[in-house]
KETOR-779240 format. One record per residue: x, y, z of N, C-alpha, C in turn. Coordinates in pm, whole numbers, padded with zeros to 5 digits, always signed. Layout:
% KETOR-779240
XYZXYZXYZ ...
% end
This chain:
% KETOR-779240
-06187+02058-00868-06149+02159-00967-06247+02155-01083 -06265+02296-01142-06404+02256-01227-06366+02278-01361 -06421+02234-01469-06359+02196-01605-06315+02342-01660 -06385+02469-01629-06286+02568-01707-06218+02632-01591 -06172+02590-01461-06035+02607-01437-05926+02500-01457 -05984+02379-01540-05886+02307-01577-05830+02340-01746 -05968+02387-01795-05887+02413-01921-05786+02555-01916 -05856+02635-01865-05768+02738-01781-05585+02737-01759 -05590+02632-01671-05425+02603-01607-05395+02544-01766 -05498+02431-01821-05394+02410-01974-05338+02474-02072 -05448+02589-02098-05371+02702-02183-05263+02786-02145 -05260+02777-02044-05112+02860-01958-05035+02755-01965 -05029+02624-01988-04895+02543-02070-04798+02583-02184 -04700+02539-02171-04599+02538-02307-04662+02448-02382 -04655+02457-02529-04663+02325-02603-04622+02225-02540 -04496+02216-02509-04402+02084-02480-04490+02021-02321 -04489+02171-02274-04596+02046-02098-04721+01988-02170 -04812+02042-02288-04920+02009-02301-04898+01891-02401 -04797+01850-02449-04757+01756-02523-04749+01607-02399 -04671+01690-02304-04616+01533-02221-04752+01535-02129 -04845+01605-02110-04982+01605-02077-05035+01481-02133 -05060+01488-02267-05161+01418-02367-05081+01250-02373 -04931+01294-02348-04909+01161-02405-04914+01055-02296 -04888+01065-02146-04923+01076-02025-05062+00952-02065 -05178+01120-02074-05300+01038-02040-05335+00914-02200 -05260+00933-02326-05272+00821-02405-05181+00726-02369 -05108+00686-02298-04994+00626-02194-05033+00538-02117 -05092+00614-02076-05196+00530-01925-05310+00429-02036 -05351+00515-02088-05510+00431-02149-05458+00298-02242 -05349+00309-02368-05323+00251-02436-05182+00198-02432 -05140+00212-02357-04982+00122-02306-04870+00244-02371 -04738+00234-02360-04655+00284-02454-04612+00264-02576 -04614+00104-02582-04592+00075-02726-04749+00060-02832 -04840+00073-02822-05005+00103-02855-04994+00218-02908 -04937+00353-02829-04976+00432-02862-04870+00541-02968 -04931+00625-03023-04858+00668-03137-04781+00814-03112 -04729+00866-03226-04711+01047-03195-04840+01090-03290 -04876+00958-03371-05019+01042-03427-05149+01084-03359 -05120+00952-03222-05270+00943-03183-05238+01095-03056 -05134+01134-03052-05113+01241-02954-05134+01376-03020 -05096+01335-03123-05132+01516-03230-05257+01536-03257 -05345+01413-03303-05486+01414-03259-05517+01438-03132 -05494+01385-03009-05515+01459-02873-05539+01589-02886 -05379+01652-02939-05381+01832-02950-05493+01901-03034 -05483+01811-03115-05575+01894-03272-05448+01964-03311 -05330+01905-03363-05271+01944-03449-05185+01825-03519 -05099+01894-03624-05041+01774-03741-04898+01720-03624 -04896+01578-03712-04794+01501-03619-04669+01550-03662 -04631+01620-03758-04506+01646-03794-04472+01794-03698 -04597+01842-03667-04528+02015-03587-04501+01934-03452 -04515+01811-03429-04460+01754-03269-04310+01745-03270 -04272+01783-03335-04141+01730-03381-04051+01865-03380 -04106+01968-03389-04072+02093-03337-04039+02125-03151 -04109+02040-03122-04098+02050-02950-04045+01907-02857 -04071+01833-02952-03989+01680-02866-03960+01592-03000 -03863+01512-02965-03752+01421-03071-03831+01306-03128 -03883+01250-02996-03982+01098-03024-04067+01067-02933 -04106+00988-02925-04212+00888-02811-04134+00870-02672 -04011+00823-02729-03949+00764-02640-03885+00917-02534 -03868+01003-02569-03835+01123-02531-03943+01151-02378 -04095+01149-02447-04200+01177-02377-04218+01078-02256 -04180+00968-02305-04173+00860-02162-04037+00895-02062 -03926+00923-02113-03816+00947-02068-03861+01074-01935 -03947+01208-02022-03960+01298-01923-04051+01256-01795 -04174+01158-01834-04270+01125-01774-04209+01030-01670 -04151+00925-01713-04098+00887-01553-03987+00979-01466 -03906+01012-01512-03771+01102-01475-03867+01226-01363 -03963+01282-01414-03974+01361-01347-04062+01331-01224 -04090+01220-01259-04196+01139-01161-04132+01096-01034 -04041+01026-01047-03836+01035-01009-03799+01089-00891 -03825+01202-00969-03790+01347-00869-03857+01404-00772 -03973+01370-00813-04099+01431-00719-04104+01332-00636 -04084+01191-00615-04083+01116-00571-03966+01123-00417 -03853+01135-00491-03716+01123-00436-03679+01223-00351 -03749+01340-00365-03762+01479-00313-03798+01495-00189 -03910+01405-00229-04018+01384-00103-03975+01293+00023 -03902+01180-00052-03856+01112+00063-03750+01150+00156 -03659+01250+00045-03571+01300+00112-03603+01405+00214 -03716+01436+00200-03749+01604+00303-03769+01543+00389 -03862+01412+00429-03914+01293+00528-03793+01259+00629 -03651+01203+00550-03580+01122+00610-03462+01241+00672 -03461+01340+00637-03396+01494+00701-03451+01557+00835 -03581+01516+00806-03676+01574+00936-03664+01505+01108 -03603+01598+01204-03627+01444+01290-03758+01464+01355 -03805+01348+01343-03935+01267+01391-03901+01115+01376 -03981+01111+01493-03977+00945+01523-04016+00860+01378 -03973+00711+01430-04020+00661+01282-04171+00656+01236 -04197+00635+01307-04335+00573+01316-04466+00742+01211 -04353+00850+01259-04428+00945+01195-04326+01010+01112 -04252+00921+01103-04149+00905+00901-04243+00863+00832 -04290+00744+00852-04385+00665+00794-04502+00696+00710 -04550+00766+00840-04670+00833+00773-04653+00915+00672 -04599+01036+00712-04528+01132+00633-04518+01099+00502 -04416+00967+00496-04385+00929+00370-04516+00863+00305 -04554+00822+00328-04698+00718+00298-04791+00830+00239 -04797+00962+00265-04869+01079+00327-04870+01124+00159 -04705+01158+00149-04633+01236+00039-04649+01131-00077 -04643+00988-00053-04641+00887-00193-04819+00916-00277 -04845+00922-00148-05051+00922-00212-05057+01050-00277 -05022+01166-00211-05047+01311-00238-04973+01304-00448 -04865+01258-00437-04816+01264-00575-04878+01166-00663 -04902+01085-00612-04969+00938-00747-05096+01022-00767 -05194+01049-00694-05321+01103-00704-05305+01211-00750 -05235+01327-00744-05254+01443-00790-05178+01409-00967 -05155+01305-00992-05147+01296-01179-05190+01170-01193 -05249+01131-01191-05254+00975-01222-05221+00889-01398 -05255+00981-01449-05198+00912-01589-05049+00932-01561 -04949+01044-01535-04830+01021-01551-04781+00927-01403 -04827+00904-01285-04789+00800-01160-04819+00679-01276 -04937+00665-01331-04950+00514-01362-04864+00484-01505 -04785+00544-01604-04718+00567-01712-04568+00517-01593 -04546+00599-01516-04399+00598-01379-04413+00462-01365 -04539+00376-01345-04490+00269-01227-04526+00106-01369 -04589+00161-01483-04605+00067-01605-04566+00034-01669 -04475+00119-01766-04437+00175-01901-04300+00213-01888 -04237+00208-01730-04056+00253-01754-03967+00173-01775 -04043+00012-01795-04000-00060-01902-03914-00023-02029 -04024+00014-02043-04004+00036-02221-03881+00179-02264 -03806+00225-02143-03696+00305-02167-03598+00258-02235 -03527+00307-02331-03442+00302-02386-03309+00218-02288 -03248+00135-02342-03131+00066-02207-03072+00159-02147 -03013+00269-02223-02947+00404-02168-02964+00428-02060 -03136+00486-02073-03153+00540-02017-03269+00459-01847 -03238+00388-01868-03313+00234-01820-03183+00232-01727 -03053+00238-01738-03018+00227-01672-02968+00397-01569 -03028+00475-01619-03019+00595-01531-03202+00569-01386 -03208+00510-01470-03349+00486-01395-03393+00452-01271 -03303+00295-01332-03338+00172-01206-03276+00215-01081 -03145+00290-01050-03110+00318-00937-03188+00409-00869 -03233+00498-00950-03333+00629-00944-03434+00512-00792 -03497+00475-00848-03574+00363-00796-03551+00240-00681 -03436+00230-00717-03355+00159-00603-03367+00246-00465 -03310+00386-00488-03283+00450-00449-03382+00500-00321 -03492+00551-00403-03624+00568-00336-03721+00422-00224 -03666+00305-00294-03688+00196-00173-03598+00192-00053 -03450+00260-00089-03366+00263+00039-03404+00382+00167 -03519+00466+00099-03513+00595+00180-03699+00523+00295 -03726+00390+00191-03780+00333+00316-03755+00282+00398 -03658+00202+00327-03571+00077+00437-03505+00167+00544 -03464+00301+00498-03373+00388+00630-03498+00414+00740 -03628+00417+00703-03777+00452+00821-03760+00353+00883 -03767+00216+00831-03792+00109+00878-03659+00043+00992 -03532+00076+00985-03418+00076+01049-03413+00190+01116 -03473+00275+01113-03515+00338+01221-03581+00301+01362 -03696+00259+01280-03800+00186+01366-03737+00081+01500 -03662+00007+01398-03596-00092+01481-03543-00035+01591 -03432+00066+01543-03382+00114+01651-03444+00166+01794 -03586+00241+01723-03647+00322+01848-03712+00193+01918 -03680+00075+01829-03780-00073+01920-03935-00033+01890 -03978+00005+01776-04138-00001+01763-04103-00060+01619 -04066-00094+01552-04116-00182+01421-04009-00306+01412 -04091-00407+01400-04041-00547+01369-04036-00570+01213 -03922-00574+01126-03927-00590+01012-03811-00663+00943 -03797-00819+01016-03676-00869+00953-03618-00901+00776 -03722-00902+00699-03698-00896+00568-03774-00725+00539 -03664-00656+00567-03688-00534+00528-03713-00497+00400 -03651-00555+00281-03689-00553+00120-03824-00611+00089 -03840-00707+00179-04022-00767+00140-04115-00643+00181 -04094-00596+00370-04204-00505+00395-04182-00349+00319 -04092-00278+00226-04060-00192+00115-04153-00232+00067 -04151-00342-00016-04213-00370-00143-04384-00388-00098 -04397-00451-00014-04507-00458+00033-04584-00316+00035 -04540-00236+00105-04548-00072+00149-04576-00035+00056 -04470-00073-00060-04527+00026-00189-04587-00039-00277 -04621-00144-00249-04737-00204-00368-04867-00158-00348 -04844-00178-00172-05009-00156-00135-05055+00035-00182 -04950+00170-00177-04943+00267-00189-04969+00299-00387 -04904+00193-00447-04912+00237-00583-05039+00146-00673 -05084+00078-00571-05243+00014-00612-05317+00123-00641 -05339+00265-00557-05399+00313-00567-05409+00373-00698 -05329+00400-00828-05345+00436-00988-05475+00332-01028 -05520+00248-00942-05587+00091-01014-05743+00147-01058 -05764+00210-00879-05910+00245-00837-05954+00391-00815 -05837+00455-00764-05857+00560-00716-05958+00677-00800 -06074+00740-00743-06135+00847-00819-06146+01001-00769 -06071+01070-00826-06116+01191-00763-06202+01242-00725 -06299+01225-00728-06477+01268-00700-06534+01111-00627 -06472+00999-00556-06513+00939-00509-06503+00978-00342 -06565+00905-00263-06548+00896-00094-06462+00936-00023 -06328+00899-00095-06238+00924+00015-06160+01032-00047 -06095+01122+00040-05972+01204-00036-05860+01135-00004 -05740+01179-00082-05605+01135-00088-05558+01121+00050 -05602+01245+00159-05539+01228+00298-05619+01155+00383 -05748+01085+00331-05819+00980+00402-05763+00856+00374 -05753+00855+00258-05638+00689+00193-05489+00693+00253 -05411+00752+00279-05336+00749+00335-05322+00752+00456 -05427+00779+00548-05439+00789+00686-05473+00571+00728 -05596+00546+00625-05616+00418+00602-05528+00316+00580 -05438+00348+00513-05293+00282+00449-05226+00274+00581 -05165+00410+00651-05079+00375+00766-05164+00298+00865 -05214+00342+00883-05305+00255+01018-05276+00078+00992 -05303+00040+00846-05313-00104+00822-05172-00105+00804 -05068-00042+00737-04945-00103+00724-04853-00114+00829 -04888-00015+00948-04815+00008+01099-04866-00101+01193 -04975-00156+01167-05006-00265+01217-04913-00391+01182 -04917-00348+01100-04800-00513+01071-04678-00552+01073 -04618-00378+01126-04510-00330+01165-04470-00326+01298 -04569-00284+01366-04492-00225+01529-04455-00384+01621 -04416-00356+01681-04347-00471+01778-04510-00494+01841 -04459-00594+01853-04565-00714+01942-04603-00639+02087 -04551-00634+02140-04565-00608+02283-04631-00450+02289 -04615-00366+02172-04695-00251+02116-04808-00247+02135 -04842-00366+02060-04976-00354+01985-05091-00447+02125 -05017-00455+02222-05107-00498+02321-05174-00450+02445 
% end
């Protein structure tokens, strides 16, 4: 995408998207608690008090930034685990859909998977299940698997976590203008994570 069709799609923002835009990418760079509502009104080029016209606080802007991250997330797994297909191409699918969303924002994926700490308890606790939630819609691929007899996965909460550590590394390195695209890293990802999955007698 080239820089004036990116400034392009920005001016067709609301204040308020181009607000949780900026605070996003000062989010990512400088942590949540680092960063200010001043150093974000500087982002805009405008005064920190007209921010206050369109969102409450800081904590507001993190609230939307994971929540909606959440959703896009949860959405996805759910369209995956509705579909019938074998597990093995649940998997992918899902693996497919986790890369496609972290990569296509990366300041707000890496703000989602850093900084939702720092939520308010409230709302910290609307969260964590949020999240829970989205590891169970692996564990249902993976008990799948079992069933069809192609994936061996007796600590099913370790190979989740595993799955998605190795999937949300990618905020670390990933470059848009580097080698691989998003559906090459994810093609890479399943290949190595289905390996360590399928039954023995599979893989021979």
């Amino acid at each position: 995408m080239g820089m004036t069709t990116k400034k392009m799609e920005t001016t067709q923002l609301s204040r308020k998207e181009q607000i949780v835009l900026a605070s996003a990418k000062l989010f990512r760079e400088k942590g949540f608690e680092a960063a200010s509502m001043r150093d974000i009104a500087r982002a805009l080029g405008i005064e920190a008090a007209s921010l206050y016209s369109h969102i409450k606080s800081k904590d507001e802007l993190l609230e939307i930034i994971c929540f909606q991250m959440a959703d896009r997330l949860l959405k996805a797994i759910d369209e995956v685990n509705d579909i019938y297909f074998n597990a093995e191409e649940k998997l992918r699918m899902a693996i497919s859909n986790h890369v496609k969303i972290v990569t296509d924002d990366l300041d707000a994926s890496s703000v989602f998977l850093r900084e939702w700490r720092h939520l308010k308890p409230e709302k910290l606790k609307e969260f964590i299940p949020l999240r829970n939630k989205y590891e169970d819609g692996f564990t249902h691929i993976l008990i799948n698997g079992e069933n069809e007899n192609v994936f061996e996965a007796a600590d099913k909460k370790f190979a989740v976590l595993t799955i998605l550590s190795a999937v949300n590394w990618i905020t670390e390195w990933y470059q848009p203008n580097g080698s691989k695209s998003p559906g090459e890293i994810a093609d890479h990802l399943c290949d190595f994570i289905l390996t360590g999955l399928k039954v023995k007698s599979l893989q021979s």
